[in-house]
Structures are given as C-alpha cells and as structure tokens.
N, C-alpha and C positions, 0 to 999 in steps of 0.2 A: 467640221464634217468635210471630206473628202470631196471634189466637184464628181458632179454624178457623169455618166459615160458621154452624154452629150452637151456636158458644160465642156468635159475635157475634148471631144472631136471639135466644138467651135473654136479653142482654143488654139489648137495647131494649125486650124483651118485659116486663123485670123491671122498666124503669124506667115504661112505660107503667099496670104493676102500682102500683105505689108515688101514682100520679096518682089511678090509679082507686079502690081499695081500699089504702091506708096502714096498715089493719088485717092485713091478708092477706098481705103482702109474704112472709113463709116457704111462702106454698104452692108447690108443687117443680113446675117450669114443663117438661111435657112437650111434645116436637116430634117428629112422624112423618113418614115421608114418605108421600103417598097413593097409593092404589093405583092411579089415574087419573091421569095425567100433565098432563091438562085442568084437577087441581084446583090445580094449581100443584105446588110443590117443596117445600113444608113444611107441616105444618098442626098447629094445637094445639086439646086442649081446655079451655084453660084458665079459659074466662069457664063452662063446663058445670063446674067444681070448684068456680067462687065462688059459684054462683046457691041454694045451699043459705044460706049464710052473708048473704051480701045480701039476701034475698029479693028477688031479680028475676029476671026472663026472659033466659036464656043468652045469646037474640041481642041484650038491648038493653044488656048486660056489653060482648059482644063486641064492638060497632059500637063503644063508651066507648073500650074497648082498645084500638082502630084509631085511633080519635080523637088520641088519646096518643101514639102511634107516634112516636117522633123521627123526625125525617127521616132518613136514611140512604142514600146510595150501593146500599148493599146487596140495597135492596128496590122493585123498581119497580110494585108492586102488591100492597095489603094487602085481603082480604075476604072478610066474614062470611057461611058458608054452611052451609046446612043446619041442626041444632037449635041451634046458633052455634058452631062450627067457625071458625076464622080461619084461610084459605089466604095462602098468602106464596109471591109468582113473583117469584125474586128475578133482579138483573139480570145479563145473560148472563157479563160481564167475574168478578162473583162466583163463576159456576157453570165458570170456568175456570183461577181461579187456581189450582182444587187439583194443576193441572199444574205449576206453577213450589213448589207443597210435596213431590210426588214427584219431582222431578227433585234438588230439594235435599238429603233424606232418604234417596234409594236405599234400602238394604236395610233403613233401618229406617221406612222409611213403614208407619204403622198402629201402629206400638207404642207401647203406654200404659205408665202406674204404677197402671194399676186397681187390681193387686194389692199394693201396696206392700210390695214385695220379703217377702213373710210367706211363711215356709217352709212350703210341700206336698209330701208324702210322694205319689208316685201309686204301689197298687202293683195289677201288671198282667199278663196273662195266667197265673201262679203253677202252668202245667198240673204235675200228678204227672208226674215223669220216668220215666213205665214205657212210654214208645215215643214217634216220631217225634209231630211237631207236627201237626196235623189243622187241615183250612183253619176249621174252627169254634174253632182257638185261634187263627187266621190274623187272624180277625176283632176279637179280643180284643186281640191286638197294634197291630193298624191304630189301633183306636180309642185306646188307652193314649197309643203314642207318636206321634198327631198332638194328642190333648188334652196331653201333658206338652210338644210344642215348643208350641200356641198358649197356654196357660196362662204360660209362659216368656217369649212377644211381647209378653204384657199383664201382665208386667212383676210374676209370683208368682218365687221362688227354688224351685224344681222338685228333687228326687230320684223321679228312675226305683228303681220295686226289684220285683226279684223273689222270693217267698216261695218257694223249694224243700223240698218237700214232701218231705223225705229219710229219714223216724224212720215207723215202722207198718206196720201187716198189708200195704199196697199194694206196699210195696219188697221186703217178706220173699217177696209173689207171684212178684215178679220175679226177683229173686235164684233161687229154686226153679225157674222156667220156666228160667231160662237152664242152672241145671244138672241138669234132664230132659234138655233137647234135648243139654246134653253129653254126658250118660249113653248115650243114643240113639245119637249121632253115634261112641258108644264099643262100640257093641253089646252094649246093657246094652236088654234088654227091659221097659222099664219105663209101661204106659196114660200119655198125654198128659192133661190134662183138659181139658174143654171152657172152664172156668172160672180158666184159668191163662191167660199170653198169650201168640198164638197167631203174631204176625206174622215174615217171614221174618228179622226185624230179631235175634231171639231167637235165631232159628240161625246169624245171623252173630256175633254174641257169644257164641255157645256154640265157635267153629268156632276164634276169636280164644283162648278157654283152651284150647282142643288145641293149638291153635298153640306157644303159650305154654309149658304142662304139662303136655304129653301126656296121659298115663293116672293123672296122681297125684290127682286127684280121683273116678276111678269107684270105684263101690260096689259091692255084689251085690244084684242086684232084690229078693232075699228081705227083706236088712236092709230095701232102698228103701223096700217095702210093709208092712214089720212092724208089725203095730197099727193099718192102717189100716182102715177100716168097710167095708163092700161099697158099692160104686155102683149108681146106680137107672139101668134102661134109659136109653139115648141119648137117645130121644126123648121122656122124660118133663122137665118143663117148669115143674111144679105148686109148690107154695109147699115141700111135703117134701122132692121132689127136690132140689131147689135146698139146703135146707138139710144134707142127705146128699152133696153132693159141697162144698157149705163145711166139713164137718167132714171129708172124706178130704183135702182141702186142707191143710185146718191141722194136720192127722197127718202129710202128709207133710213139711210145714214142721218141723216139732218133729222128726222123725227127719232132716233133712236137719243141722241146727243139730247134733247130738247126732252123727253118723257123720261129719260133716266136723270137728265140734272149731273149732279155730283155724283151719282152713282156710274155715269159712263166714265170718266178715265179709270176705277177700277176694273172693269168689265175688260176695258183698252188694255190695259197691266196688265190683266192676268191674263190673257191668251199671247199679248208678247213675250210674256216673263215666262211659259209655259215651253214655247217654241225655242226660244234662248238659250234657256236650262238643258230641252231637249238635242238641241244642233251640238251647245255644249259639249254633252257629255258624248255625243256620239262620236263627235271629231276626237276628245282624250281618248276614248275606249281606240280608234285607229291609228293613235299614235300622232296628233296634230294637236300640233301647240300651240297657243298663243301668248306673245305677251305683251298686246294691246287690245282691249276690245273697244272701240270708238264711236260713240255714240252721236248720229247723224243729227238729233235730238239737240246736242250740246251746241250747235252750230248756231244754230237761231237761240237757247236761250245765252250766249254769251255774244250776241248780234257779231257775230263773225261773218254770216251771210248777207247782212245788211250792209255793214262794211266794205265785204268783197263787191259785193253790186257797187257800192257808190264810190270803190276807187277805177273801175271799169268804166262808171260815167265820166269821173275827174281826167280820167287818160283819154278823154276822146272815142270809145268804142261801143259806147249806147244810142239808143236814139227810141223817143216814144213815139208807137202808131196803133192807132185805136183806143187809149188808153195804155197800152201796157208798153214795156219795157225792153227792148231787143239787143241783144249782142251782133256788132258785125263781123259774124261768124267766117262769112265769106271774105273777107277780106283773108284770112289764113289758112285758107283752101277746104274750107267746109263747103258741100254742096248750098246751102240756105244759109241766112240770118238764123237768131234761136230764140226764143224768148227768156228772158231770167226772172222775169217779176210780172203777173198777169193784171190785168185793166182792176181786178178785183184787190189785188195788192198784195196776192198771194205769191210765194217764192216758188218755182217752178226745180223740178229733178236736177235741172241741170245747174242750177243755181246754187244749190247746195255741194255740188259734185267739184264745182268750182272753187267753193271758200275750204271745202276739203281738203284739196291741192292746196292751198294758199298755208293751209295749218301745216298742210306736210313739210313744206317749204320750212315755216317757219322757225319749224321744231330741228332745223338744221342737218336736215341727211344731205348727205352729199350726193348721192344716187337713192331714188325712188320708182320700182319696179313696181307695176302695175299688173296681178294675173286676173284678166278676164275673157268669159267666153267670146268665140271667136264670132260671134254674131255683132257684138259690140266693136267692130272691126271699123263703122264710119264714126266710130265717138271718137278716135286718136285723133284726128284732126283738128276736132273742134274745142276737145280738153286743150290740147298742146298751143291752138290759137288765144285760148284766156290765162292759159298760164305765160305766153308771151305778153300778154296783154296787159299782166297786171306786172309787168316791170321782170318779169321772174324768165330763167334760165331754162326754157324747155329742155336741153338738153340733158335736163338730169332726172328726166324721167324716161323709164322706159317700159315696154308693154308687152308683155308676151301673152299672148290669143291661146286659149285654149278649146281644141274643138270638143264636141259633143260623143258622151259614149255614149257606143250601141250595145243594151245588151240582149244577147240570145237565147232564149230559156227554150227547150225542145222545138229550136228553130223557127218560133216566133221574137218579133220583136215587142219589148216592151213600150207602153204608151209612159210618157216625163211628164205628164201634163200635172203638177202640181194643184193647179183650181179646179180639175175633176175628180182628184183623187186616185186616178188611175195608172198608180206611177211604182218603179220599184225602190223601194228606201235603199241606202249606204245600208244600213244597221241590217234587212234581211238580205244585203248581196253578202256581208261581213261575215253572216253568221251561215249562210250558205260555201265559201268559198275558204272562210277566212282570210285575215287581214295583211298576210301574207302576199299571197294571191293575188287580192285585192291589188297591193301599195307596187307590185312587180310588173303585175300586166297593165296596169295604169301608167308606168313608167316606161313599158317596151315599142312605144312608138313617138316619135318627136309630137312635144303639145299640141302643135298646130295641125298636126294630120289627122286625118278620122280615126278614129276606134273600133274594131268591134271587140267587145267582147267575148270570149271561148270560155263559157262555162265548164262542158265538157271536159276540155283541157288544162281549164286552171284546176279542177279537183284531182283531176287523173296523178296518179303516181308512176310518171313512166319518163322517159329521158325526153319525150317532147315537148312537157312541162318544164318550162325554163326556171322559175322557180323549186321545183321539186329536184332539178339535176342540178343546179347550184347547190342549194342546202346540204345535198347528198353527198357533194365533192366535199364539203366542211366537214359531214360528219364521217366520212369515211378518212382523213387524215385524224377525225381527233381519236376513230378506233384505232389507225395503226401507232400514231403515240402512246394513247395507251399499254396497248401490247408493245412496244418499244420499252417504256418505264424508267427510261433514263430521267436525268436533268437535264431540264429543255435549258438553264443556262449554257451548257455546254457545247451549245450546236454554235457558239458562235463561233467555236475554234474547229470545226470540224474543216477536211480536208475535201475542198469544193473542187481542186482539180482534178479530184473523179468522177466529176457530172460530167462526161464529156459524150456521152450517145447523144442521137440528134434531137430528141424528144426531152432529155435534160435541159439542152442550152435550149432548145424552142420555149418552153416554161418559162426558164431566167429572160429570155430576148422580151417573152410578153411583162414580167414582172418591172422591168425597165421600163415598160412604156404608162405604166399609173399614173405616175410623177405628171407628165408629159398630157393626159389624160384628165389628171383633177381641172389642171388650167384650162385645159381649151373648152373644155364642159365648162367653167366656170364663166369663160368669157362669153359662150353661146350661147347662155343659160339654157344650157341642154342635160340634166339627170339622166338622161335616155340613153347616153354614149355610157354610162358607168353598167346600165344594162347590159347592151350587147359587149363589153369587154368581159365583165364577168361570166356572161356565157360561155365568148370564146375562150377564158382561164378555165374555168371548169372542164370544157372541151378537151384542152391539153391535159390537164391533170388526170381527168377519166382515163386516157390514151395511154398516158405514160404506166397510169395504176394495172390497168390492165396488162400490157405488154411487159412488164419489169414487176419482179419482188422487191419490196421494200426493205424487208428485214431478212437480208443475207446475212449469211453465217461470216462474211469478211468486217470485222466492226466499224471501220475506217469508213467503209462503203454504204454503209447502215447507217452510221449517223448524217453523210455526207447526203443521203436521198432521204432521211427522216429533217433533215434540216431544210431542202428544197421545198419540202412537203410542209410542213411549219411557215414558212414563208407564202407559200400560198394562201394557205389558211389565212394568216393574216389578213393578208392582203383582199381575201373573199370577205373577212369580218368587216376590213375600212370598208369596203363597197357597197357592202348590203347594211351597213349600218347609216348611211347618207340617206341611200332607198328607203330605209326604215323597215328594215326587215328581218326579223331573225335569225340566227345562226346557230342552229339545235345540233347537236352535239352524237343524238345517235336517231337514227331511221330506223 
C-alpha cells in the first residue's frame, strides 16, 4: 500500500532534515493540520525544535528546510510562516487520492497496528447487581464498549470483562429486601426500611418466590425482629441515625441467614441471578458485549484474596492494629492506611479489589484499563500503591474516570439513587430515545466531563441532532447511489482530478485526517474525538450535497463525485460503527 500523504510529507521533510542539520536527523518530525485552511494543509514545527541545537533563528532553519525540499508531485507550495512554522498546500490530485484508498479498504479504512496486537483487558461498567442499570451506568457502558471496538480498529487484542460484584454486605442487602417484600407479600407484618432497596423490581422478585414456593419461606415477625435495635424517627437523617438503622440492618440479615438455614443462599441466588440476567440482557439489547464475566465470588473461593493479603504482609506493607489488618496505603500517596482484613477476619472491599488486580496481572495483559466513575477518583492511588506493592508493574494499568449523566426529562432532573428506587433505568432512557441516541450523546463529551443529557434533542429529527444529521449524511449518499445504479467496483477508476472546487478537496483534506484520528483517539482513550469528526464530515458533505449536483449529465464527473461520496459513506459507516451506531440506509 502506498505511504499515505503524511507518511510521504515526513519523508521529504526528513530528507531536507538530513541537508540541513546531519546532526539532528532523529528529531521526531511533527505535522498538524492548521486551524486556518488559508495556512495550507499541513504545517510543522520543526526548524522551532532545531533552533535550540543550532543556535539560530527558527525562520532562517525554516526557509534552509524549504530550500531542501525535494521536488515532489506532492507539494505545490512550501512556506515559512510566522515564528518559522513551514505550511505545505499540497496539490489537489494529492488531497484526492484518499478516495481511491477508501474505496480499496472499505471496512477497514482507518485501521492501524498502533497497538501491535498487545493484550488489553478493558474492564467496564462492573455496576453492583442490586437493580436495574441506571442511564449513569448507561454512560459507563457507552464509553467502555466504543473505547474497546476503537482500541481493536487500531489494532490492540481487546477483552471486554465485567467484574460482578457477587460476595458482601450489598448482596446480603438484597437478598433480605427481596425476602421482606416476600414476607409482606405473605402477610407477615414486618417495617420495610428505608435503607434496604426499595424499587418495584424487589417486589417482582419477591412475587417470582411465591410464585415458585408459596409460603415455605415465611417466618413469624417476632423471630423476623428478634434482637433487633429500635429505629430512630423517619425523618431523622443525622450521622446516629444512620448508623442505628445500619445496625437493625445487619440484625435483620444475621436473623434472616439463621431462620432461613439452607434456604438463604437460594433466596441470595435468586435475586442475584435475577439482577444479572436482568443488566445482562439489557447491556446485549444496547449493543455491549462482554467476554468476561468475573465473578468477585471466585476470589475467596480459590483463596486468591487470602493469598494476596498474605503476600502484602510477606513484602513488608501490613501491620495489625486493633485486631485487624492494614495496608500502608500512605506510604504510596493514599491519603490514610486501609484496612484489608477486619479484627473479625473478614476480608474488607478493598481487599478483594486487590487480589482482582493481582488475577488481572496474572492472566498476562500487557495494559489493563480500568473505566470507573469519576467519584472513585481517590481509589487510583491506593489500587496502584498494592499493586506496586505486591511486586507488580503499576504502569500497566490505567484508569479512565467517568463522570455522572444528567438526565433532563421536561426540565427536571432525574433522581440515580438505586436503594430508593427513584431512579431512571438505561432500558426506559433506550426505549425512550433509542439506542442510537443513546450510545452518540453518551459519546459527545470527553468521559471525564459532566453530561447533561438533551432529551429534547436526542429525539428531534432536525440537523441539531448530531446523531440524526450523521445518519442522514449516510442515507442521503446511499439514495444518490442508488439513483446512480452503476457498479460501485468501478468508482475506483474513476477520474478524481475533477474534484477540484474547494468543497470537493475540503471533504478529501477531512477524509485524510481518520487515519491520523483513529491513533490519537486510540492513544487518548478518547471515542469522543471519532464524534465530533464525524459531525464535522457530515458538516461538509451536507455543504457540498446541497451546493453541487451529484449526478451531472458529464459521466466522467458523475462518477468522480459519486465516488467522493462513497468514500464518505464509508468512512461515516467505520465511525459510527466504533460508536456502535447504526447506519440506516434511508430517512
């Protein structure tokens, strides 16, 4: 394959290099495009790198450099501008060819080996399975599986996985809420609490064991509440209260464990196997894949966490106070020590989170991508201090923060709170907006900045929907193909140096820049940047469709702007197919 336009401008660059400075030849020759389309098509600063080294003036480097220039086909215009900047207009036939490399490459135009097939783990949304998906894990998904298809384009070996959070107090919450509301549903009088979870989801899995086994699970309220503490007024809020219905909590947990017997880990089962199935299916139906599901569970029964704790201690980085067992967290810039193992001998959240890392390690990825919300912003520290800790290469993990979406529904905001219940699911934003919508506006702002989301505007069918004006750019070339009715093999011969109006070559200048685009997205783990390019392509193509017919009566010209046009398309199918977005044919 042919070096692409700015393989070929580093190349004459490098040789002009070699004339000028012979010394200098490994300085690494950057090319941008400028923000100014008046400054030309390329520009470097590469005589502003030498001018330290040579002692001289950037612009009289640069002018040397131009000097040098091979001649070239390529370039119909080289010059020094501003503090010695070198702009390069290259010639139009160049800034066209990249239509006869998408037409060749179809589905894989834009893919690299940036990442030379080196195994990345991504692992991605990991929500607790104690109720339905909430559009703020909606977002977490968006992001994971459009960074794990373009990480995959640019050419990394990718596993999707997701960490199920199945072992701890959160599950034992659940399991309990779900056989309250049985009890209840059984006419068994027994206080709900506020701090249990409250959503209808609870009573349909409470309604599914009646279903199932009638009355062989009720109890008698008296055993229910035996032992348990008094609760503080409803509306009390304060740091006691709180603490006083977490301990009638955990009373009631411990006597439900104890009157169910052998019948609580079913009860446990099936409201996690319920929630599971349910996140399941609702992540496939939006297009998120997994092909790991990791079960937090397995950790302790294959003493993997036992393990990790006791090579922590073996390395010098524990130390017992109280009873229990500490990490010196501080020591690698954690604000506190942490606990990993409690006076009781129970293994604490973070303890697990650890031998987790130690498995990811183990299982040999070379890079390990971490996406979690952006609230978990002080765990980097103290993950990357135990994973130094226990002999292992922090460096190969890395963490992209995902903040929190807002969403707007007639200009209220929605309450997230999962244990009241009062929250909006993925599956009715999905079915509201579509999943479209959905995986594009999730995608139009960098992961770490806020969200809101625009109802409004994600449904509207109007060119401010970015979504809706992408698609529409795909399905308005695949009508003029149609009406075209040629053999699309044949555009590959078609004669491109008739695209020459300035709306033509602005199209091909942007279709050159994807290539260029999949890597830096790749390296930034940014999916966001594949967003606003494809806006801006659609942008031009709208411009161009509007202001020019496509199918002139000159045939030569006809196939030559049905072939630009093909090329786009394409190139709109790689982008939105990363996004995970459709590409509908007709509006």
């Amino acid at each position: 394959m042919p070096l692409d336009v700015k393989s070929q401008l580093t190349a004459l660059l490098q040789q002009a290099l070699a004339s000028v400075a012979p010394t200098a030849t490994d300085t690494p020759i950057q090319l941008e495009r400028p923000r100014d389309p008046t400054h030309g098509d390329f520009a470097t600063n590469l005589a502003m790198q030498l001018a330290k080294a040579l002692k001289k003036n950037p612009r009289e480097i640069a002018q040397q450099l131009v000097n040098e220039l091979p001649v070239s086909a390529l370039v119909t215009k080289a010059e020094v501008a501003g503090a010695g900047f070198i702009n390069f207009t290259l010639d139009a036939g160049a800034k066209t060819s990249v239509v006869k490399a998408v037409l060749a490459e179809g589905e894989n135009f834009g893919r690299s080996t940036l990442g030379g097939w080196q195994k990345v783990q991504v692992e991605f949304v990991s929500a607790n399975p104690t109720g339905p998906l909430h559009v703020g894990h909606g977002r977490g998904a968006a992001y994971g599986a459009s960074l794990s298809n373009l990480l995959t384009f640019a050419g990394w070996d990718v596993t999707r996985e997701y960490y199920v959070n199945d072992a701890g107090r959160q599950m034992d919450i659940l399991g309990l809420s779900t056989w309250l509301r049985y009890l209840e549903q059984n006419g068994v009088d027994v206080p709900f609490l506020p701090n249990a979870y409250q959503g209808d989801y609870v009573r349909d899995m409470a309604k599914q064991m009646s279903a199932a086994h009638g009355t062989k699970f009720v109890r008698p309220a008296a055993d229910v509440l035996a032992g348990t503490p008094g609760l503080p007024d409803a509306e009390r809020a304060d740091d006691e209260a709180k603490r006083q219905r977490d301990q009638h909590l955990d009373a009631l947990i411990a006597n439900a464990k104890t009157l169910l017997g052998a019948d609580w880990p079913y009860v446990h089962q099936h409201a996690l196997s319920e929630q599971l199935a349910d996140g399941r299916n609702d992540l496939e139906e939006f297009g998120v894949h997994f092909d790991v599901w990791f079960s937090e569970q397995a950790l302790f029964d294959t003493g993997l966490v036992a393990r990790c704790v006791d090579l922590l201690e073996k390395n010098g980085h524990l130390y017992v106070q109280n009873g229990a067992r500490w990490f010196r967290s501080t020591t690698f810039g954690d604000e506190k020590d942490r606990v990993v193992q409690r006076e009781n001998g129970l293994y604490t959240y973070f303890a697990s989170d650890i031998a987790y890392h130690l498995n990811k390690f183990e299982r040999g990825f070379d890079k390990v991508i971490n996406i979690w919300g952006a609230d978990h912003h002080g765990y980097i520290s103290r993950v990357n201090g135990a994973i130094t800790a226990l002999g292992l290469d922090a460096g190969k993990l890395q963490v992209a923060l995902v903040q929190f979406a807002v969403l707007y529904r007639n200009g209220q905001k929605a309450s997230m709170s999962t244990r009241s219940g009062e929250f909006v699911t993925l599956r009715e934003l999905r079915s509201e907006v579509g999943n479209d919508a959905c995986r594009f506006f999730y995608a139009l702002r960098k992961s770490d900045q806020h969200l809101d989301f625009d109802l409004d505007l994600a449904k509207s069918q109007t060119n401010e929907n970015p979504v809706y004006y992408i698609q529409y750019a795909h399905a308005r070339i695949c009508s003029v193909v149609n009406q075209w009715a040629g053999d699309q093999a044949t555009l590959e011969d078609a004669n491109l140096s008739l695209l020459s109006n300035p709306r033509e070559l602005a199209i091909a200048s942007k279709l050159t820049e994807f290539r260029d685009l999949i890597d830096n997205a790749a390296r930034e783990l940014a999916p966001h940047l594949i967003a606003f390019y494809l806006k801006d392509l659609a942008g031009e193509f709208h411009g161009w469709y509007n202001a020019e017919r496509m199918l002139v009566d000159d045939a030569a010209m006809r196939d030559a702007r049905v072939a630009l046009a093909v090329a786009v398309r394409q190139t709109i199918r790689n982008g939105l197919t990363i996004l995970g977005v459709s590409c509908p044919e007709s509006m």
